[in-house]
N, C-alpha and C positions, 0 to 999 in steps of 0.2 A: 509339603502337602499336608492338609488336616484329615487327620482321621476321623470316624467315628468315633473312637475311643478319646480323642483330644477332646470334641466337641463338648461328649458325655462331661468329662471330668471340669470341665471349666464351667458348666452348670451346674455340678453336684457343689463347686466351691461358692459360687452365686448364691445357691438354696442356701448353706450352712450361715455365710456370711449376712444376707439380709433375712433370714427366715419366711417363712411360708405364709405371714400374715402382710410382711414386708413388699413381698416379690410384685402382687399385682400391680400395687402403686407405682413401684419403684418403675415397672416396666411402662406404664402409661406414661408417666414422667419421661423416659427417654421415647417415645414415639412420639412425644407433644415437639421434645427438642428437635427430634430430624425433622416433624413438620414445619415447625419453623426455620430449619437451614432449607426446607428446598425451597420455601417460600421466599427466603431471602437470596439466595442465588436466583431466580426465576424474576426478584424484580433486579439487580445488577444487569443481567444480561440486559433487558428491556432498556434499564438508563442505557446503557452502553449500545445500543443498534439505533435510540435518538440521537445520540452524541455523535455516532458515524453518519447518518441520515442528515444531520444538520449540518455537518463542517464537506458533505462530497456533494459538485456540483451536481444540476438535474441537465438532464438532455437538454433543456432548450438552451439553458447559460450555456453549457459547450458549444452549442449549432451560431448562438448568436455570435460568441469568442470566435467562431472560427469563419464566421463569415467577415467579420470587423478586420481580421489579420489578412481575409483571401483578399480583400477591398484595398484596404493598407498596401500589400504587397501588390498589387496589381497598380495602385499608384504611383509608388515608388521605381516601377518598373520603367514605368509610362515617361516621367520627369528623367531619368536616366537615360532613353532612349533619347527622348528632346535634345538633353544634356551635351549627348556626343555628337562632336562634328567629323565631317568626313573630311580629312585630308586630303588634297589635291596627289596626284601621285606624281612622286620627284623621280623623273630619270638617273638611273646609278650612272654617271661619268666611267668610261673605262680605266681601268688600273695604266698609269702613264709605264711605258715602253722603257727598259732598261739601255742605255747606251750600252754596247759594251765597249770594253777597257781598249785604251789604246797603249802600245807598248810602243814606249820614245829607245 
């Protein structure tokens, strides 16, 4: 956790280090730098939700895809049913009757 007293000292070492005529600049200089990282994170993100936007399809391409597969699959259905013929039904023969054993 930072204290107060942390805080205090790592500015008093700041002041000594760049001095008092130093400090303004120095500090506009680093608020120029964060403005420009958020700026440039804020345009990444932007490329990157085009990039997602461009490669995911949109509702109609999926309505169309799924209507081309329901059509497809309802043909394929249709030719298969043609396909199959009905077998005539064969009578099972009963199981032939055991002699039994003759003892000579």
């Amino acid at each position: 956790m930072v204290s107060f007293w942390n805080i205090l000292l790592i500015l008093l070492i700041i002041l000594i280090i760049f001095g008092a005529g130093k400090l303004p600049k120095v500090m506009k200089d680093l608020g120029k730098g964060v403005n420009q990282f958020k700026k440039g994170m804020g345009e990444e993100s932007d490329e990157v939700k085009k990039t997602v936007k461009k490669a995911l399809p949109t509702k109609t391409t999926v309505k169309k895809k799924a209507t081309t597969a329901k059509k497809t699959v309802k043909k394929k259905v249709t030719t298969a049913k043609k396909a199959v013929v009905k077998k005539p039904a064969v009578k099972k023969k009963a199981p032939a009757k055991k002699k039994p054993a003759v003892k000579k």
